[in-house]
ROROMAR-343996 format. One record per residue (C-alpha): residue number from 1; z, y, x negated. Coordinates in Angstrom, 1 decimal, padded with zeros to 4 digits. Example, Ala and Ser with C-alpha at 12.3 -4.5 7.8 and 13.67 -1.06 7.14 Angstrom:
BEGIN
@lumvex:1 | Z:007.8 | Y:-004.5 | X:-012.3
@lumvex:2 | Z:007.1 | Y:-001.1 | X:-013.7
***
This chain:
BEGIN
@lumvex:1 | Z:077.2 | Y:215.3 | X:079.9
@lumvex:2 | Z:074.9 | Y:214.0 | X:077.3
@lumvex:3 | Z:075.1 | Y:210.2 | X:077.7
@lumvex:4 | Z:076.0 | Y:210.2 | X:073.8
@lumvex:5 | Z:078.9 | Y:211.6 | X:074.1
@lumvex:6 | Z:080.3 | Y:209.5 | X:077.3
@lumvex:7 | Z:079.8 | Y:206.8 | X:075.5
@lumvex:8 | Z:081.9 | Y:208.5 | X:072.7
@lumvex:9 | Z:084.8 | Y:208.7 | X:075.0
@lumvex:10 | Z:084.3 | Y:205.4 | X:076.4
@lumvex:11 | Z:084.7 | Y:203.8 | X:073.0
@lumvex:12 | Z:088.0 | Y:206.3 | X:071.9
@lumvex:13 | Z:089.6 | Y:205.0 | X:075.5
@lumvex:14 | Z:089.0 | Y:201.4 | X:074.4
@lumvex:15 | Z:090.3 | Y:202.2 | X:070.8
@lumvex:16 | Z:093.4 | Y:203.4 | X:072.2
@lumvex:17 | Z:094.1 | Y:200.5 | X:074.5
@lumvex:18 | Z:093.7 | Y:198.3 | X:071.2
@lumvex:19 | Z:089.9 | Y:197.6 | X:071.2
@lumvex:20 | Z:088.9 | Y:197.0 | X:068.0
@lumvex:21 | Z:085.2 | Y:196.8 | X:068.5
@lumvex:22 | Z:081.8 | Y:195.8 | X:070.6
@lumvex:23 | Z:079.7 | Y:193.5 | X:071.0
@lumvex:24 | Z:076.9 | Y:192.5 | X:073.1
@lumvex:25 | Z:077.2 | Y:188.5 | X:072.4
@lumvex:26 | Z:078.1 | Y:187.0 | X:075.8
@lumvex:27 | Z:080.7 | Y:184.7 | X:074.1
@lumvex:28 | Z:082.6 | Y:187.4 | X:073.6
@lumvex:29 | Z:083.8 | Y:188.3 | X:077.3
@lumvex:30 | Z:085.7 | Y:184.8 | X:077.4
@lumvex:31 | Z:088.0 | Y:185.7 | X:074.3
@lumvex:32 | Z:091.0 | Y:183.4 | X:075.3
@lumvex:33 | Z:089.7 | Y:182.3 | X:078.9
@lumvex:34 | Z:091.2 | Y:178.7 | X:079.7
@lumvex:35 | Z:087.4 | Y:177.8 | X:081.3
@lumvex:36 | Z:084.6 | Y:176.8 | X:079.6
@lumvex:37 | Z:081.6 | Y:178.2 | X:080.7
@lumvex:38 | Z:079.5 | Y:176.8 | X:083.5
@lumvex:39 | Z:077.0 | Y:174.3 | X:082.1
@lumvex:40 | Z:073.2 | Y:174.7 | X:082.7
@lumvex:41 | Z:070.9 | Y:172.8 | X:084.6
@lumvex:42 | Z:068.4 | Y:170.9 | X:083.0
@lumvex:43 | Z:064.9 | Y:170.3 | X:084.1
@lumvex:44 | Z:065.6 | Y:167.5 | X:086.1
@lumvex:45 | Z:068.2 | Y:169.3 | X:087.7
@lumvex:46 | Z:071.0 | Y:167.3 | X:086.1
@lumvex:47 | Z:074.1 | Y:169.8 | X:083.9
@lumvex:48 | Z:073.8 | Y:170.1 | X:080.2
@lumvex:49 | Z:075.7 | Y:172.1 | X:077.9
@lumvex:50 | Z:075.4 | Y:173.7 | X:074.7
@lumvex:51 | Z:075.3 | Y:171.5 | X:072.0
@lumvex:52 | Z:077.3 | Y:170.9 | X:067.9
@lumvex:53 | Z:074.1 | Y:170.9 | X:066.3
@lumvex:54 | Z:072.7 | Y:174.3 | X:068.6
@lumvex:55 | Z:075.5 | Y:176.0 | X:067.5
@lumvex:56 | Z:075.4 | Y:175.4 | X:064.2
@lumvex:57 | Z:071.7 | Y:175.8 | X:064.2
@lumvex:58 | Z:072.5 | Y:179.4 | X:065.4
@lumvex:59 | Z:075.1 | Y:179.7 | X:062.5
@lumvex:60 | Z:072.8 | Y:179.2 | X:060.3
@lumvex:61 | Z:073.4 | Y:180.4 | X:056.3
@lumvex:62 | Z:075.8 | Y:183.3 | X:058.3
@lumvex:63 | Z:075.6 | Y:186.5 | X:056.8
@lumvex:64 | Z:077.6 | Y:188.6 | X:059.9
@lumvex:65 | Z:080.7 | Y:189.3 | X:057.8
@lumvex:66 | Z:081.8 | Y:190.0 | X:054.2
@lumvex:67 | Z:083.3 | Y:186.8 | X:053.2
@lumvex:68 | Z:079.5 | Y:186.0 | X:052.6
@lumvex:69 | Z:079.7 | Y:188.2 | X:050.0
@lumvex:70 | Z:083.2 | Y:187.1 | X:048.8
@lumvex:71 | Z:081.9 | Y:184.0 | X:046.3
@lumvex:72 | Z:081.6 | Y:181.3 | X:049.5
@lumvex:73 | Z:079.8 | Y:178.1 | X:048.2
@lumvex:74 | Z:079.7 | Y:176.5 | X:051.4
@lumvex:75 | Z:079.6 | Y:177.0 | X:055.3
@lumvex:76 | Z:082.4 | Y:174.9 | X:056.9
@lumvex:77 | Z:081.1 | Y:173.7 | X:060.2
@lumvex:78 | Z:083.4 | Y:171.1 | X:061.1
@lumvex:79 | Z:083.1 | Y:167.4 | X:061.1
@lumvex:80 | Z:083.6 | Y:164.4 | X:063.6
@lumvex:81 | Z:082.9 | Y:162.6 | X:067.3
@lumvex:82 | Z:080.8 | Y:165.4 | X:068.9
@lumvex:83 | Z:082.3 | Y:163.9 | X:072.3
@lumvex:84 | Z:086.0 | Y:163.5 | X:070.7
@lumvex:85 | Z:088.8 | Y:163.6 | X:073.2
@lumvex:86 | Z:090.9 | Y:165.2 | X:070.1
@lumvex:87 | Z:090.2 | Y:168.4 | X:068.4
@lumvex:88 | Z:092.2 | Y:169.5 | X:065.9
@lumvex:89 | Z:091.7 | Y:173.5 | X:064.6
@lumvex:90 | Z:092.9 | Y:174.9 | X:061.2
@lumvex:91 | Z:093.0 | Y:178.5 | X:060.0
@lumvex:92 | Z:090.0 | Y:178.6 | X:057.5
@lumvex:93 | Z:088.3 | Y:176.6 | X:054.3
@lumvex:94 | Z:090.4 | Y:176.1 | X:051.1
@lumvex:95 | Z:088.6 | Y:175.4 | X:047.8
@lumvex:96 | Z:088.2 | Y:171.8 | X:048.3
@lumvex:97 | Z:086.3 | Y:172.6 | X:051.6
@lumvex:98 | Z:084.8 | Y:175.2 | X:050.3
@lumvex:99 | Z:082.7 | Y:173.0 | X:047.8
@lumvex:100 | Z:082.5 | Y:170.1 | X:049.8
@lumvex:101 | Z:081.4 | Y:171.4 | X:052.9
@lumvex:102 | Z:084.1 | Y:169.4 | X:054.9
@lumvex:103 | Z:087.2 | Y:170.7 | X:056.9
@lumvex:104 | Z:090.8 | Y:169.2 | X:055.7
@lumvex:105 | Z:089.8 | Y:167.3 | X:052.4
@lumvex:106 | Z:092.1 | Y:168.0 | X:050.3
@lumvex:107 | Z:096.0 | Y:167.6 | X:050.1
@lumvex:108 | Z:096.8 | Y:169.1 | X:053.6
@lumvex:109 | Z:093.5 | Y:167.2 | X:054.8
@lumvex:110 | Z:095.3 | Y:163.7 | X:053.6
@lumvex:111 | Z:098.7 | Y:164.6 | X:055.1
@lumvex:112 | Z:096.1 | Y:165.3 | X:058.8
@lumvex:113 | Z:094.8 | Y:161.8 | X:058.3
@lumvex:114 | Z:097.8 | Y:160.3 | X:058.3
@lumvex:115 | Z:099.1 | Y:162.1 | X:061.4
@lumvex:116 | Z:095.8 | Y:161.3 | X:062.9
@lumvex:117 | Z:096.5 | Y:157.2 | X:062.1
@lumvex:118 | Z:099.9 | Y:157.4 | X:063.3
@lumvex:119 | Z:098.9 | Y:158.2 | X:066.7
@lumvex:120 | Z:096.2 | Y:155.1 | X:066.5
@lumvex:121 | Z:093.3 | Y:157.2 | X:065.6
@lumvex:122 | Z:090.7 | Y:157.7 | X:062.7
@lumvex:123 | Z:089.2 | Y:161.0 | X:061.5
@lumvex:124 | Z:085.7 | Y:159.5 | X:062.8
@lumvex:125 | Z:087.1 | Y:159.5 | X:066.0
@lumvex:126 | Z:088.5 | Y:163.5 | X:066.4
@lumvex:127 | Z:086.5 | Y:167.0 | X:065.6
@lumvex:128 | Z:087.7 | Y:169.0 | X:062.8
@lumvex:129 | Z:087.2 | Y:172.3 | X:062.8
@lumvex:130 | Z:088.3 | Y:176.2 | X:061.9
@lumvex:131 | Z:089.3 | Y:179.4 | X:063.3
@lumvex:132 | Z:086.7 | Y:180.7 | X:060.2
@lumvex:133 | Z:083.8 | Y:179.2 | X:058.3
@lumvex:134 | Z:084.3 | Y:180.3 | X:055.1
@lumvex:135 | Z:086.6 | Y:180.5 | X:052.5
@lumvex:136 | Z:088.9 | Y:183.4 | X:052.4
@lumvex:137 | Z:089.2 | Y:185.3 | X:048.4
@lumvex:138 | Z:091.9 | Y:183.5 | X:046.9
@lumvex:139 | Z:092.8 | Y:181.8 | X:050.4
@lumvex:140 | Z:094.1 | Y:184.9 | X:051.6
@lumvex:141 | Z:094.5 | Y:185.1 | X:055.4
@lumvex:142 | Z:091.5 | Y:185.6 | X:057.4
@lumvex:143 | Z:091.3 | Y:188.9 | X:058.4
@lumvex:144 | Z:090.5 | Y:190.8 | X:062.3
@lumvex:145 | Z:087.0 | Y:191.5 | X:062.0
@lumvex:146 | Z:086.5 | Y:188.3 | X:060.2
@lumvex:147 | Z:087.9 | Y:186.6 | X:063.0
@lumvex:148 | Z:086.2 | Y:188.3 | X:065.6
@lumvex:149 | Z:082.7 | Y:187.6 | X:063.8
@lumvex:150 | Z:083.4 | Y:183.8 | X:063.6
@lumvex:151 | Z:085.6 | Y:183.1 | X:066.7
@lumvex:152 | Z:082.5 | Y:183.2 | X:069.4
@lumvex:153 | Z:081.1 | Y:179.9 | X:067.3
@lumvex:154 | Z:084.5 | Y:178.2 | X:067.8
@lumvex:155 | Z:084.4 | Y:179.1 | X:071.2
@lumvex:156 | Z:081.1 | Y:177.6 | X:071.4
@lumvex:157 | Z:082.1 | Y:174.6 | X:069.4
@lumvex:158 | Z:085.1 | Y:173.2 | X:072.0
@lumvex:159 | Z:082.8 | Y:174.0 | X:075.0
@lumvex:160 | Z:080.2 | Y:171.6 | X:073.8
@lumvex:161 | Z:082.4 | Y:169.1 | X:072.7
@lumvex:162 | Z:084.8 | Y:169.0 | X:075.8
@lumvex:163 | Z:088.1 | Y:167.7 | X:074.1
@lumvex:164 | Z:090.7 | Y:166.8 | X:076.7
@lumvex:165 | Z:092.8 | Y:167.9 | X:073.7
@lumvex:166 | Z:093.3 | Y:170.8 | X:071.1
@lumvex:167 | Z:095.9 | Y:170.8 | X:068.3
@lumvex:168 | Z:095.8 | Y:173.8 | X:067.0
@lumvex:169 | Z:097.3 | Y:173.4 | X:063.1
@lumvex:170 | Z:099.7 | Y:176.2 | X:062.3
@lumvex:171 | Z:100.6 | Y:179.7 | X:062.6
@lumvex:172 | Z:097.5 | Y:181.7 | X:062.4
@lumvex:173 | Z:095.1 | Y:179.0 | X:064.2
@lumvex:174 | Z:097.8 | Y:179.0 | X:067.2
@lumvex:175 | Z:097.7 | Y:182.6 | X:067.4
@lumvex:176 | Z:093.9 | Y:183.6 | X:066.9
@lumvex:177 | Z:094.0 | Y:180.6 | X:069.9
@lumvex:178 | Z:096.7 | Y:181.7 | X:072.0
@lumvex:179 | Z:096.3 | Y:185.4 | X:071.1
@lumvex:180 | Z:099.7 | Y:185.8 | X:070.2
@lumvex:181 | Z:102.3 | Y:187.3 | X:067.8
@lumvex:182 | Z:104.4 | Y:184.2 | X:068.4
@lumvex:183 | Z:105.6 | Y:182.1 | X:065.1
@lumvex:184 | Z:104.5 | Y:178.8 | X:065.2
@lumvex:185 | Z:108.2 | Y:178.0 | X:065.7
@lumvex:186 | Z:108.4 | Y:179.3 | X:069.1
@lumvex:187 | Z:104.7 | Y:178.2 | X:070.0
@lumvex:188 | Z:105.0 | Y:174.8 | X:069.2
@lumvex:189 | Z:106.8 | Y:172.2 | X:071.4
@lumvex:190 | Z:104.9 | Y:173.9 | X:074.5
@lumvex:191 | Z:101.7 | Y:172.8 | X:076.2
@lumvex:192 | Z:098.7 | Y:175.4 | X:076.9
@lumvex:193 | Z:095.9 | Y:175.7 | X:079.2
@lumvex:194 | Z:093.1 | Y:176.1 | X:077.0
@lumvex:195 | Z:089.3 | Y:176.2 | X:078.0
@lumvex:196 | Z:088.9 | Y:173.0 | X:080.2
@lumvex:197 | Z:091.7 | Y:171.4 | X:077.6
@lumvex:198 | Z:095.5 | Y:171.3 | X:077.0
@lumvex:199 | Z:096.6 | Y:172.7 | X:073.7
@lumvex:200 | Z:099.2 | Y:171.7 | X:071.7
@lumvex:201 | Z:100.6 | Y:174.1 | X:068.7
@lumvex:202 | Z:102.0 | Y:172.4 | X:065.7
@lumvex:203 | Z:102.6 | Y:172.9 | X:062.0
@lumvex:204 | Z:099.6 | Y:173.1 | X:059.6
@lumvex:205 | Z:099.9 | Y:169.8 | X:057.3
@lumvex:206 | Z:100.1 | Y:172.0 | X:054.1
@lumvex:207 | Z:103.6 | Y:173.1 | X:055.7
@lumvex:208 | Z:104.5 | Y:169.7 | X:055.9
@lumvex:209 | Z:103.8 | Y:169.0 | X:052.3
@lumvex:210 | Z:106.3 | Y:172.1 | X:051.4
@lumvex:211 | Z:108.5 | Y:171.3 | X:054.2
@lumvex:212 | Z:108.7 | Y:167.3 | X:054.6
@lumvex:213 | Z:111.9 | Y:167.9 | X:056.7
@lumvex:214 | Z:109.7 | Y:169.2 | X:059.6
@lumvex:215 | Z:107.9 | Y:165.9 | X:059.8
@lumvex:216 | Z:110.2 | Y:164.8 | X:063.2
@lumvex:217 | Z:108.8 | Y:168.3 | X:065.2
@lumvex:218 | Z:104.9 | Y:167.3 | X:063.9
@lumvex:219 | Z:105.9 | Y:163.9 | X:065.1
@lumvex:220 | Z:107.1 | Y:164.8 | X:068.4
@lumvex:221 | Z:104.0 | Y:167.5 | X:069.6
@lumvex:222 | Z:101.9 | Y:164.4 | X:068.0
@lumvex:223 | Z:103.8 | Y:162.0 | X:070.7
@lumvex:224 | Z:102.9 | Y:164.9 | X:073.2
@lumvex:225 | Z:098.8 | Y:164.7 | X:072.2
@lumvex:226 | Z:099.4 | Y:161.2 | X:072.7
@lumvex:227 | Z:100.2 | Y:160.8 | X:075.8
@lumvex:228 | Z:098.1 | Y:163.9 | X:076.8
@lumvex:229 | Z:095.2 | Y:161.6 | X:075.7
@lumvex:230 | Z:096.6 | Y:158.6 | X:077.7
@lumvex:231 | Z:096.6 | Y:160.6 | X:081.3
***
C-alpha cells in the first residue's frame, strides 16, 4: 500500500474516534495528564525546568492561529510570582486586556483581586494567566482549534511555575482544563488532580458581578484553595 494512503486511513480512524487534528509538538501528548513533565538536568547535574520567560520567548508575536488576524492589539502572557503557589486560569483576554497586555484588569479583574485579598493574598503574590492569549472577536468564546494552538503554552506555563494550586475561573477554563462537558455547577465544589497540582473549579468573577448571590459558593472553593495552600 502506498504509504500515502495508510496514512490516509490512519488519520480518518483518528477522525472518527473524535481526533480533531496533529501535531508533532511534544506538549501535545500530555493534553490533560495530572504530571508535569520530567525536568532536565543541568550541566552540573542538578534538575532544571523550563522557564516563564522561555516560554514566552517561544510565543513570541504568535501567528499559529487566526485570532492574529482578528484585530488583537496585544499578546496576553500572564502576569505574577513565577514560583507562586497560586495560579489562577481564566478563559481568554477581554478588551481591557487586550490593550493593556495584562490578564484580569478590568471589572471581573477587580472582583479577582478582592477574592485574592480575602484569602490573605496579593496579586503580586499568584500567576495569572489564560486558556488563550488573545482576544476573541467581540469576546466570543474561544474556539477548538484556537484552543488546541494555544493550550501546549499553558501547559508549558504551570510546569514551569509549579503551583501547588490551580483555580481554574469559570466554565470554559474548567473544561478546556478538566476536558469536560461538565457546567461549572457540577465541577465546582470538587478537588482535581492536575499536573503535579490540585485544582479547584469556581465561578469566573464576571459571573459574580451578574450573579452577586453566588458570592457564598466562590467563598467556600476559595476556603478550599486556602487550606490546600496551608498543607
Amino acid at each position: 500500500m502506498d504509504p500515502r494512503d495508510q496514512l490516509a486511513g490512519h488519520l480518518r480512524f483518528f477522525e472518527e474516534l473524535g481526533v480533531a487534528g496533529a501535531s508533532r509538538d511534544p506538549q501535545w501528548r500530555r493534553r490533560t495528564g495530572d504530571e508535569a513533565p520530567e525536568a532536565v538536568a543541568g550541566g552540573d547535574g542538578t534538575a532544571s525546568r523550563e522557564t516563564l520567560d522561555e516560554v514566552q520567548a517561544e510565543l513570541g508575536e504568535c501567528t499559529r492561529c487566526k485570532l492574529h488576524r482578528a484585530g488583537r492589539h496585544t499578546i496576553v502572557f500572564g502576569v505574577g510570582n513565577p514560583d507562586a503557589d497560586l495560579m489562577f486560569v481564566g478563559e481568554a483576554p477581554g478588551r481591557d486586556e487586550d490593550l493593556q497586555g495584562v490578564p484580569f484588569v478590568g471589572r471581573a479583574g477587580q472582583k479577582l483581586t478582592q477574592i485574592i485579598e480575602a484569602i490573605g493574598l496579593t496579586r503580586e503574590q499568584v500567576y495569572i494567566a489564560n486558556v488563550i492569549k488573545c482576544r476573541p472577536p467581540q469576546n466570543r468564546n474561544p474556539e477548538p482549534d484556537e484552543v488546541d494552538t494555544c493550550e501546549p503554552f499553558l501547559f508549558r506555563q504551570i510546569d514551569a511555575i509549579a503551583p501547588k494550586v490551580i483555580v481554574a475561573l469559570g466554565t470554559f477554563a474548567a473544561r478546556s482544563l478538566l476536558k469536560t462537558a461538565d457546567p461549572i455547577s457540577r465541577l465546582r465544589g470538587r478537588v482535581y488532580a492536575y499536573r503535579g497540582a490540585q485544582l479547584v473549579p469556581t465561578f469566573h468573577p464576571a459571573f459574580l458581578l451578574r450573579n452577586p448571590s453566588s458570592r457564598r459558593e466562590v467563598w467556600e472553593d476559595m476556603k478550599k484553595v486556602r487550606a490546600l495552600l496551608n498543607e
